[in-house]
Every structure is written in C-alpha cells, then in structure tokens.
C-alpha positions, 0 to 999 in steps of 0.5 A: 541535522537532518529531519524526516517529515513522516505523515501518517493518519491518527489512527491507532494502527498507523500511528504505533507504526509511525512511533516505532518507525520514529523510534528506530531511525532516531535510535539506530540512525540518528534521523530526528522524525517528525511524527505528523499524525493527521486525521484523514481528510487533513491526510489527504491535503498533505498528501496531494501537496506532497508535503511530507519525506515519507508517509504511511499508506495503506490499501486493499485491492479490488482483486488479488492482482499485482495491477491493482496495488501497482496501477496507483503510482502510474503517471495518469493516475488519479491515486498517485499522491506521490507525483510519481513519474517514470515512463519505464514503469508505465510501460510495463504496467501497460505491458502487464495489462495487455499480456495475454500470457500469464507468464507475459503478465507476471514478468511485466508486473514484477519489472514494474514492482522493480521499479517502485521498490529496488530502482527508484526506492519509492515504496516499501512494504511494511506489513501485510494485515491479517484478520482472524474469523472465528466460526460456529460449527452451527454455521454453514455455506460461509464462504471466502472471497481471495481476499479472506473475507466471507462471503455471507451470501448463502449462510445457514445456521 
C-alpha cells in the first residue's frame, strides 16, 4: 500500500489542512498519509532535503504579479525547495520578465503557470487567505495597498 509523506508546518491553519487533506485521500482514494507537522525551522530542513511526497506551502507576494508567485520554482533560485528544473518554464519566466507588452507578459506568465500546474503537475493551489478589517467611521485617510492591506501612513482619527 502506498504511503504519502505530507510535510506541512505545526501551525493551526496548515495543520487543519494537512488532516483534512489526510482525510480525504484515505477516505476516498485509500492513500494512507503521513501527517509530518513540523515546527518551522525543522520544516525548513525537510524541505531543502526534499524529504517528503508532498507539502503545504505558503507565501505573499512582494507585489501582485504572476513573476513573484512563479519566479521561486525557476532553476537558479534560492526558494526553490522543490529542486525544481524545467528549462521551458524558465523561459518563459524569462520571456515574461523581458516583455515590454503587457499582453507579451500575461502570455509568457500564464505558459509558465501551465507548466508548474497542468504539464509537469508539481503545484496546486489549495486556498487563497482572506483578511477582514473592521474600521471606525471616526477613522480617516486609511488606505490599502494591492494586496489588501492598510497603509496606516496618513491615518486621523
């Protein structure tokens, strides 16, 4: 019988994933999953030696741009935990960089995404996080940044 190693961080939000995940490839598949919740810097170890069939990851771009979310799983970079490699998909990156256009860039950008999630399957997105943020009527000048979050720079109450 074939057992999934699923790494994932200790953390409560991650951790409920992982179990459901578990869950529902035992249930439905009959994958028996190996739940290895870690607390982060074990994570981390596991991750660089690639010591696991699966795992949770997570992380916010810099700026909302496809090359921020993408740019970790080219070859030369120093995020790419997965040891991932595919020259095609490092062309486009590249391509999408270089593209003065932005119908150039979107296309180059959604080729290489086609690459890490439909032709060599390596990624899936679960989830996306949403935050709430509640405000005074008595607060003024709050702002959000593209990412949804304030910008408390010129706030008055």
């Amino acid at each position: 019988k074939f057992t999934l190693r699923l790494l994932t961080e200790i953390l409560e939000q991650f951790y409920s994933i992982g179990n459901k995940i578990q869950t529902q490839l035992q249930k439905n598949l009959g994958i028996n999953v190996e739940l290895a919740a870690l607390q982060n810097q074990e994570y981390t170890t596991y991750m660089n030696l690639g010591d696991y069939n699966a795992t949770l990851l997570s992380w916010t771009a810099k700026v909302l741009s496809p090359q921020d979310f993408l740019l970790p799983y080219s070859g030369d970079a120093s995020q790419n935990r997965m040891h991932f490699e595919n020259p095609f998909f490092d062309q486009w990156i590249y391509e999408g960089m270089k593209a003065s256009s932005h119908t150039d860039r979107s296309n180059a950008y959604y080729q290489a995404q086609k690459v890490v999630c439909v032709d060599e399957a390596i990624m899936t997105p679960l989830f996306t996080e949403l935050r709430g943020v509640l405000v005074s009527p008595k607060v003024q000048n709050i702002y959000f940044n593209h990412m949804g979050i304030p910008i408390l720079k010129d706030v008055r109450l």
